[in-house]
MARDRENRO-704959 format. One record per residue: residue number from 1; x, y, z of N, C-alpha, C in turn; residue in one letter. Coordinates in steps of 0.001 Angstrom, whole numbers, plus 500000, padded with zeros to 6 digits. Atoms other than C-alpha are relative to their C-alpha. Example, Ala and Ser with C-alpha at 12.3 -4.5 7.8 and 13.67 -1.06 7.14 Angstrom:
2
   nr   neast  nnorth     nup  caeast  canorth    caup   ceast  cnorth     cup  rest
    1  500890  498810  500000  512300   495500  507800  500900  501200  500000     A
    2  499180  498810  499940  513670   498940  507140  499230  501090  500730     S
This chain:
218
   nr   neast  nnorth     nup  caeast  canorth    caup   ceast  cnorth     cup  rest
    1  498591  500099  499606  531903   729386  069703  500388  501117  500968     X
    2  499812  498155  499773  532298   733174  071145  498732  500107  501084     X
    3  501459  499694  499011  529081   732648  073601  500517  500361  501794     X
    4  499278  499554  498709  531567   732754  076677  500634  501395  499757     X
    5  499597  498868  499864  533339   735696  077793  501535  499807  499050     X
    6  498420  499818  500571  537132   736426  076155  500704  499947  501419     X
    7  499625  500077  499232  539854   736310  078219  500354  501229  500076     X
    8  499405  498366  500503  541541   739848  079226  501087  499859  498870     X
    9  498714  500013  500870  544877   738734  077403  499298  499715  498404     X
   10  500947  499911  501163  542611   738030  074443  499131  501042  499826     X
   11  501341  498324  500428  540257   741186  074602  501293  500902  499941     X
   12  499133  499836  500476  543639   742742  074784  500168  500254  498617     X
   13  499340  500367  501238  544759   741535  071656  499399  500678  499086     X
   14  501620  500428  500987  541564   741388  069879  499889  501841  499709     X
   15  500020  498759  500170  541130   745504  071188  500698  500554  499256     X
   16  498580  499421  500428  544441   746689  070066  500441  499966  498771     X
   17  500126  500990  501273  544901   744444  067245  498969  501103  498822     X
   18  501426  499407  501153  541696   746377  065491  500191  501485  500449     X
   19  500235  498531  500191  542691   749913  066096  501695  500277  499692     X
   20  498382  499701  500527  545937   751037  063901  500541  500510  500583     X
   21  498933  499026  499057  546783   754107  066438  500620  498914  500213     X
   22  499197  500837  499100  547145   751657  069348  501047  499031  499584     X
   23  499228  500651  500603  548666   748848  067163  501403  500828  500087     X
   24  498800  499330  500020  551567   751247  065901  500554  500353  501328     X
   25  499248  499435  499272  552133   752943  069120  500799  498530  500630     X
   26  499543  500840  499708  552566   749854  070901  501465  498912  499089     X
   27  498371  500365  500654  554855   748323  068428  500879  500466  499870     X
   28  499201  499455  500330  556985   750893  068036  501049  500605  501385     X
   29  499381  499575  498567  557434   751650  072062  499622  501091  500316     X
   30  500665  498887  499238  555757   754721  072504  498903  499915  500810     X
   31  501544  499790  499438  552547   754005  074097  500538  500022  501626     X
   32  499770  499661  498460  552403   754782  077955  498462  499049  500313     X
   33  501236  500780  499769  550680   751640  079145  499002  499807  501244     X
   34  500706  499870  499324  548717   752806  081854  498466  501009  498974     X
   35  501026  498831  500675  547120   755817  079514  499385  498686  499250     X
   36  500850  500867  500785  546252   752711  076949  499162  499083  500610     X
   37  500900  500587  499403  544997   750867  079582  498652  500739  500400     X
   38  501059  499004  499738  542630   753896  080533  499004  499639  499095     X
   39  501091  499942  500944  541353   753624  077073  499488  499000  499046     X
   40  500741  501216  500654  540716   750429  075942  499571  498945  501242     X
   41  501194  500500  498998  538735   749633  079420  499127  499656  500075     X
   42  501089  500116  500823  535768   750193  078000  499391  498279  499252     X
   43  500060  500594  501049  536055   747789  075505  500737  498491  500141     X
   44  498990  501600  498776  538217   745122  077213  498499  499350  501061     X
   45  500779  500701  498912  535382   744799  079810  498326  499440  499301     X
   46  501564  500548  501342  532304   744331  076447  500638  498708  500129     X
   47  500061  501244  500362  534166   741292  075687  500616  498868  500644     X
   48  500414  500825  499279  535250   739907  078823  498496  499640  501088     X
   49  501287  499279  499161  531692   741421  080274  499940  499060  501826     X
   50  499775  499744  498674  533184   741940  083789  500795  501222  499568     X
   51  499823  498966  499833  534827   744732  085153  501660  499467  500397     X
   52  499351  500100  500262  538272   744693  084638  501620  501072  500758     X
   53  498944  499014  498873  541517   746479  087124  500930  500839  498523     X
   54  499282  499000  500988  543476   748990  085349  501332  499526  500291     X
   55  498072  501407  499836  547213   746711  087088  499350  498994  498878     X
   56  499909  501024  500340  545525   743774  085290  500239  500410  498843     X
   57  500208  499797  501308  545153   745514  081824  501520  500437  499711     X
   58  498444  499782  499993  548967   746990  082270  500694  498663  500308     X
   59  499333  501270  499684  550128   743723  082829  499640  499360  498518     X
   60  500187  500846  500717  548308   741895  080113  500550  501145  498491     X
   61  499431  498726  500653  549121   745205  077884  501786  499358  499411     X
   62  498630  500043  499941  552976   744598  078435  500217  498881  499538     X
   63  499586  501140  500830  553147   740758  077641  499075  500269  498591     X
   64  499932  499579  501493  551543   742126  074258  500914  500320  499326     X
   65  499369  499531  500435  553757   744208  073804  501479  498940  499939     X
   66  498957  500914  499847  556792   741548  075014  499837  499002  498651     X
   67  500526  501419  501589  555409   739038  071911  500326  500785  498942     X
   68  499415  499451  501333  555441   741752  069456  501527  500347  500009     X
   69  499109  499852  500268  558703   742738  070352  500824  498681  500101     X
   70  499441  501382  499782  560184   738935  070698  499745  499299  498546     X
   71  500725  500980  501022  557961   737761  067567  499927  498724  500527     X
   72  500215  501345  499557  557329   734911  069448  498343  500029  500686     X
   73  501222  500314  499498  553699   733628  069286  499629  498481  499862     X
   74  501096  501363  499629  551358   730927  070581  499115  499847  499443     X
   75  501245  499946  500705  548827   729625  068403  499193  499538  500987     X
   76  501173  500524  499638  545451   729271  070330  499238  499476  498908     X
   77  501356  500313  500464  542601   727519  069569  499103  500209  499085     X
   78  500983  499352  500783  540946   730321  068364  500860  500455  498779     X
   79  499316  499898  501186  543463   730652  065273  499761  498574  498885     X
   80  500582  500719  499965  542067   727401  064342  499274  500170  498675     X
   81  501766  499599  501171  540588   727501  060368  500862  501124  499563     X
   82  499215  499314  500895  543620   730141  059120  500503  499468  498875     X
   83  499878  500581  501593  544326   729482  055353  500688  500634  499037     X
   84  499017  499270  500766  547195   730716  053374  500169  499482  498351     X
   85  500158  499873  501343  547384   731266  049523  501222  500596  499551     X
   86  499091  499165  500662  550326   732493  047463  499533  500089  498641     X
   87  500337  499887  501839  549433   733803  043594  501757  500340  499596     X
   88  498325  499705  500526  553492   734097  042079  500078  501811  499351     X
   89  499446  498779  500898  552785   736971  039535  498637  500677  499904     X
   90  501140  499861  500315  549812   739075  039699  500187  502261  499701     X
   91  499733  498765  500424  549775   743322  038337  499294  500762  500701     X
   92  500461  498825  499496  548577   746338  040014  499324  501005  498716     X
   93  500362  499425  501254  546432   748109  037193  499214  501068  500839     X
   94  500802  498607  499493  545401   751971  038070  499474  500721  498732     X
   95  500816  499157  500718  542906   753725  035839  499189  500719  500053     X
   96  500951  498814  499736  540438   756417  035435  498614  499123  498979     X
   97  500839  500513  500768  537260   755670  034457  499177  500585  498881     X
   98  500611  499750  501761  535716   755622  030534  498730  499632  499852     X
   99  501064  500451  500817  532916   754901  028689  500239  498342  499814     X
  100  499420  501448  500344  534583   751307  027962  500455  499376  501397     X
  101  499595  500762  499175  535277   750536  031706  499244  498774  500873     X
  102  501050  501172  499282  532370   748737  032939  499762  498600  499117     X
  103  499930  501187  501097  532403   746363  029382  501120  499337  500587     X
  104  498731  500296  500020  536246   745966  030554  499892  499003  501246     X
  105  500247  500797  498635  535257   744927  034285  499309  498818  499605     X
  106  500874  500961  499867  532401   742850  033287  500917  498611  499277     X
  107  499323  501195  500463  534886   741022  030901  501417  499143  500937     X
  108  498974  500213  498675  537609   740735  033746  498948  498820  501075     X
  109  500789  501090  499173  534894   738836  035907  499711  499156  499979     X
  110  500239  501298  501223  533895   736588  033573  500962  499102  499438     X
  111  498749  500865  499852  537343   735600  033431  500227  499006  501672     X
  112  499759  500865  498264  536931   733929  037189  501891  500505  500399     X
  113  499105  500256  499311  540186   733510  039277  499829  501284  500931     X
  114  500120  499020  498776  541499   735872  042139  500375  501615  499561     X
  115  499805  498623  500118  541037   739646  041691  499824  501005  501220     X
  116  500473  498983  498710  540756   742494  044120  499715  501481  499481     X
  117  499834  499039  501081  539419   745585  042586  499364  501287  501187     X
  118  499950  499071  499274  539045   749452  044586  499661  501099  499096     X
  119  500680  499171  500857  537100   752396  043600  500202  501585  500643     X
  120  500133  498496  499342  537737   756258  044756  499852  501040  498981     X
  121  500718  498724  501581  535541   759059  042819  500089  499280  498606     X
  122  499708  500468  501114  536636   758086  039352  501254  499679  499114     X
  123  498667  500744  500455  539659   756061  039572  499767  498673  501022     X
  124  499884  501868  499789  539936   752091  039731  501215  499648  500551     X
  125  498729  500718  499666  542551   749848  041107  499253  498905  499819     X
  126  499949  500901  500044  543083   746715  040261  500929  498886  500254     X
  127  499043  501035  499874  544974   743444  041428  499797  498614  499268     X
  128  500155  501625  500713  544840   740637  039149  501265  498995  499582     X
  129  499070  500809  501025  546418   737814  037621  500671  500419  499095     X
  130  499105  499469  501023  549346   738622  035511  499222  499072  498787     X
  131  499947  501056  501570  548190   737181  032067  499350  501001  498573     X
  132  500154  499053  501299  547386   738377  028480  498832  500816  500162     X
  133  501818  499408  500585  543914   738553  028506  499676  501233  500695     X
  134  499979  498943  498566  544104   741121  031508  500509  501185  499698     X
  135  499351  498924  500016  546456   742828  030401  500040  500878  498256     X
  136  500417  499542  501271  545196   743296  026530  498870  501056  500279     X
  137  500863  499487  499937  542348   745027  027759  500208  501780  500438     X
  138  499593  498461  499832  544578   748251  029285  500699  500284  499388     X
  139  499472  499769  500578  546050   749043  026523  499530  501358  499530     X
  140  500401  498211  500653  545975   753167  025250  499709  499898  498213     X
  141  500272  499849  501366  544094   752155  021962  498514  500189  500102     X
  142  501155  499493  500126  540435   752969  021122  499475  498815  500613     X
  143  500284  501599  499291  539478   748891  022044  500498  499762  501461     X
  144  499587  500486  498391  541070   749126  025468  499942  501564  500986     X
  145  500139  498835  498976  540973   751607  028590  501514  500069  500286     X
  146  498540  499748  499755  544271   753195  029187  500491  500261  501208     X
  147  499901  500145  498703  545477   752207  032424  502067  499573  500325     X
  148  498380  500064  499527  549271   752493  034518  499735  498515  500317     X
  149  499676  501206  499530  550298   748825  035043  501074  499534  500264     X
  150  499243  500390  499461  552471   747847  037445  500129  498620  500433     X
  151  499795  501705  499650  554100   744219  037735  501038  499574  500664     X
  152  498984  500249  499130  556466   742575  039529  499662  499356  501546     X
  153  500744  499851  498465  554201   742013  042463  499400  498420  499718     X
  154  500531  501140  499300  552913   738662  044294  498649  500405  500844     X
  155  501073  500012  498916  549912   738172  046535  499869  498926  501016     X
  156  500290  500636  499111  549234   736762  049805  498719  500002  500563     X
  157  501583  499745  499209  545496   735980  051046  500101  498879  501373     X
  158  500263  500517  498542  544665   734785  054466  498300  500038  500532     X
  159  501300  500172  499733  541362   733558  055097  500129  499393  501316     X
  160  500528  499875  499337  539812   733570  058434  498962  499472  500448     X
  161  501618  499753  500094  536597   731609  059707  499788  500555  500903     X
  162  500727  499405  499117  535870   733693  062131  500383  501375  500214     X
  163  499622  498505  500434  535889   737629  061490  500039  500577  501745     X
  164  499993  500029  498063  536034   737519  065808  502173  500615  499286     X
  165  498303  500151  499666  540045   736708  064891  500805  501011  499082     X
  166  499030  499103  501062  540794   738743  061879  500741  500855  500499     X
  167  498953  498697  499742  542194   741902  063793  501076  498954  500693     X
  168  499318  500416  499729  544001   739790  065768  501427  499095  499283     X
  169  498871  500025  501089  545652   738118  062954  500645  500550  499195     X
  170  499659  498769  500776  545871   741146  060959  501441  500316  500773     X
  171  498643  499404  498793  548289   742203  064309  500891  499554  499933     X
  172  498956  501300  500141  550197   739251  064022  501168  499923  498899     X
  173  499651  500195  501390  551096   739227  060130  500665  501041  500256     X
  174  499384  498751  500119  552240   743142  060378  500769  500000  501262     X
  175  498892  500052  499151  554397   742633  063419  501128  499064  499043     X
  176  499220  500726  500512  555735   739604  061760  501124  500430  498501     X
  177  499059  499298  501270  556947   741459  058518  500546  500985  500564     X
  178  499459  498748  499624  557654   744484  060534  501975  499319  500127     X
  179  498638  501184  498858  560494   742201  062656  500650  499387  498452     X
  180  498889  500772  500496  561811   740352  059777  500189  501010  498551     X
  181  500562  498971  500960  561406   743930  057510  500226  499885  498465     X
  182  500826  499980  500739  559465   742800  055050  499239  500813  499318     X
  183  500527  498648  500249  558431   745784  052927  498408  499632  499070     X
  184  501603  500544  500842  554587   745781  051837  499694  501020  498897     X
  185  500139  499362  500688  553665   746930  048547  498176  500829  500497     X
  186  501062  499080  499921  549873   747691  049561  499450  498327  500885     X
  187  501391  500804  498686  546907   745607  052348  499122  500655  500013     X
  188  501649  500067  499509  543682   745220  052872  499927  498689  500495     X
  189  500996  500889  499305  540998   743584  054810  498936  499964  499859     X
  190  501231  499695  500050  537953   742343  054830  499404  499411  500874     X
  191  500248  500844  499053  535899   740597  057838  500343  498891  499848     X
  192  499366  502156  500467  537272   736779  056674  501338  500615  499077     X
  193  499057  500523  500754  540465   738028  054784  500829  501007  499473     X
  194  498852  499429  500420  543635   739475  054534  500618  500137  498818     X
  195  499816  499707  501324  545208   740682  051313  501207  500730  500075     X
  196  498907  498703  499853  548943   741694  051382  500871  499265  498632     X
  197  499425  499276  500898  550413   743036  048187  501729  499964  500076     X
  198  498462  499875  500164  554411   742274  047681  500919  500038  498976     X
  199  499144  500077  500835  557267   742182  045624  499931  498927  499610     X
  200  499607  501324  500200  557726   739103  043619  501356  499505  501344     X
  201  498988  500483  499374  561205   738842  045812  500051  500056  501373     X
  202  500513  499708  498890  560001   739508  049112  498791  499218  500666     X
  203  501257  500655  499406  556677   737416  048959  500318  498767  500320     X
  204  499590  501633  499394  558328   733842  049241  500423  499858  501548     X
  205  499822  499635  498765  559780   734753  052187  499157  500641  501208     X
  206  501388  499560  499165  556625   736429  053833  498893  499160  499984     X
  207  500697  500575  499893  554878   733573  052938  500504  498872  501484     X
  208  499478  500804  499072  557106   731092  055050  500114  500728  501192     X
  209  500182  499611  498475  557623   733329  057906  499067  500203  500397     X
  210  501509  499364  500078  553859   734520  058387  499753  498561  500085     X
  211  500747  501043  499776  552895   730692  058016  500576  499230  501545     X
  212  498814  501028  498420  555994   729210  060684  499260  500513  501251     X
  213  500187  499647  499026  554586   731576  062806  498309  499801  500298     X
  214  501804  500061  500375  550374   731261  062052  499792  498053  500466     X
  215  500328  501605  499871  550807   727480  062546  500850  499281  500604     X
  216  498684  500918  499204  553620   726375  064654  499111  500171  501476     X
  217  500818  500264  498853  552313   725207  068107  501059  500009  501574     X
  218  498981  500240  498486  555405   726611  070996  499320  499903  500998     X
């Protein structure tokens, strides 16, 4: 699919899109779009592989920036195979890790459905399904691991087939909540798939705007 070159307004995207500085500056109006054109030259000209004017990249630069600030996008082609999920009620569980946490995981897995789980030194995160069984297991008694659990929270996943588009959609989604301010409880990514973390009262509404805009064809 990807065996031709990109276009610039797509290597653009695609560049920018996948590096948070640039992202932020540009959304926010600070970036000086000749300097960003300087430095995503490079990298603009890998994936149209030609050599690329430093007017053309300030040009295609600026109608970036004109979309994010408009929220008005065009679905291409290559968006094509995006896949949206809502879970209603699912908990944020933070713990340290025990003697009893790897029995606790293995029994969490073995439960199937959608989890997302995060590891730094020797503390866990977890996003799961709100339900008993889940939530019997962090309980501060000798039979359970004693873990903070926070609820109230929804999930949104966004699957991807082609980890080419992810930054680019990644760009998309976080303009789109920015603009209609949408507050995010926590995101991630992974090459095929977005993962944003909300309020129960906030996610219905980030689901419908995020899709109107992911699948409408102006």
């Amino acid at each position: 699919m990807y065996s031709q070159a990109f276009s610039v307004p797509h290597a653009v995207r695609q560049v920018i899109g996948s590096n948070t500085l640039f992202f932020q500056a540009l959304s926010t109006g600070i970036a000086n779009y000749t300097a960003l054109a300087q430095k995503i030259k490079p990298e603009v000209e890998k994936l149209t592989k030609s050599e690329v004017n430093i007017n053309t990249l300030v040009v295609a630069i600026k109608r970036f920036a004109d979309s994010l600030e408009d929220n008005n996008y065009e679905v291409h082609p290559i968006l094509d195979g995006v896949r949206m999920t809502l879970t209603g009620s699912i908990i944020d569980i933070d713990f340290q890790e025990s003697d009893d946490t790897y029995q606790v995981l293995d029994e969490i897995f073995e439960l199937g459905g959608g989890y997302n789980m995060f590891r730094t030194n020797k503390q866990f995160r977890i996003f799961a399904e709100d339900i008993d069984e889940i939530r019997s297991m962090f309980k501060s008694s000798p039979k359970g691991v004693p873990g903070e659990i926070k609820d109230g929270l929804s999930k949104i996943t966004i699957t991807v087939q082609s980890k080419e588009n992810t930054y680019e959609v990644l760009s998309m989604v976080l303009s789109i909540l920015h603009n209609n301010r949408i507050p995010l409880y926590n995101a991630f990514f992974t090459q095929n798939e977005i993962v944003l973390i909300l309020g129960m009262d906030d996610a219905a509404k980030a689901y419908e705007v995020v899709r109107e805009k992911l699948y409408s064809h102006d």
